[in-house]
C-alpha positions as CSV (number, residue, x, y, z in Angstrom):
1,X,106.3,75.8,-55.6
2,X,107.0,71.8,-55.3
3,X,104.5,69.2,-56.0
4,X,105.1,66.1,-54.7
5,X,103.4,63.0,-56.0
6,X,102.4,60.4,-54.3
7,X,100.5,57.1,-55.8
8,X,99.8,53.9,-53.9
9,X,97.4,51.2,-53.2
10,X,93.6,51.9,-53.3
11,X,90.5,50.1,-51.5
12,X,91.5,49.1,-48.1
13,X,94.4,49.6,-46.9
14,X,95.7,48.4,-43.1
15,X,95.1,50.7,-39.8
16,X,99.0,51.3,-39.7
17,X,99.0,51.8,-44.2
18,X,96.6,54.6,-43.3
19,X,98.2,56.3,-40.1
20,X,101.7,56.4,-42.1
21,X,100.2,57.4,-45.3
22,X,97.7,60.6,-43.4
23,X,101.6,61.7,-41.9
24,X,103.6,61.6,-44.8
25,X,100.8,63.8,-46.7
26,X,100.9,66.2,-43.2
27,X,104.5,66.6,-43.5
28,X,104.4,67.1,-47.2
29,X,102.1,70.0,-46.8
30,X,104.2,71.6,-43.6
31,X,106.9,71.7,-45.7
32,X,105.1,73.8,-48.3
33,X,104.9,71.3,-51.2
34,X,101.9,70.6,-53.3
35,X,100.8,67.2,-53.0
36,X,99.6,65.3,-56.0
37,X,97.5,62.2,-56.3
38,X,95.9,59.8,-58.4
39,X,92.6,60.7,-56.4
40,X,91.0,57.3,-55.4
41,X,90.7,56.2,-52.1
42,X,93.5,53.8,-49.7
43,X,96.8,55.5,-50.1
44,X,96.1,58.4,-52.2
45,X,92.9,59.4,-49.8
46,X,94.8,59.3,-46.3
47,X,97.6,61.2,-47.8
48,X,95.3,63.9,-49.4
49,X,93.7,64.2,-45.4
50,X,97.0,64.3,-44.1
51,X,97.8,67.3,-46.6
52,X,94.3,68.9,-45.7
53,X,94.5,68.6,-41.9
54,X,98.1,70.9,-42.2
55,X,96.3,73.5,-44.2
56,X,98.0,72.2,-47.1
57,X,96.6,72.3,-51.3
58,X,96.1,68.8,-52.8
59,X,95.9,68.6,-56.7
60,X,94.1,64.7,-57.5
61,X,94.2,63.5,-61.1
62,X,91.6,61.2,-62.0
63,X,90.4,59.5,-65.2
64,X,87.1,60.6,-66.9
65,X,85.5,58.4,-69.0
């Protein structure tokens, strides 16, 4: 199986940031990849959506203090 990872900026991000990023994690997961993120929110959280909303599996790493 492919994973693709995909990192970007967190917080807020603008309306058009987010519509872009929630496709590109759609597409990732109709094409039957894994999609891997740092797990935080902007970027990282639209994608993961994205990735969700096409039935796809999303694998976030985050740091644990």
């Amino acid at each position: 199986m492919l994973g693709i990872g995909i990192i970007g900026q967190s917080g807020d991000i603008p309306w058009e940031m987010h519509m872009v990023a929630e496709e590109i994690g759609k597409e990732i997961a109709l094409k039957g990849a894994v999609l891997m993120t740092g797990g935080t929110t902007g970027v990282m959280e639209f994608c993961s959506k994205g990735a969700k909303s096409a039935n796809g599996l999303v694998v976030s790493f985050v740091r644990c203090k």
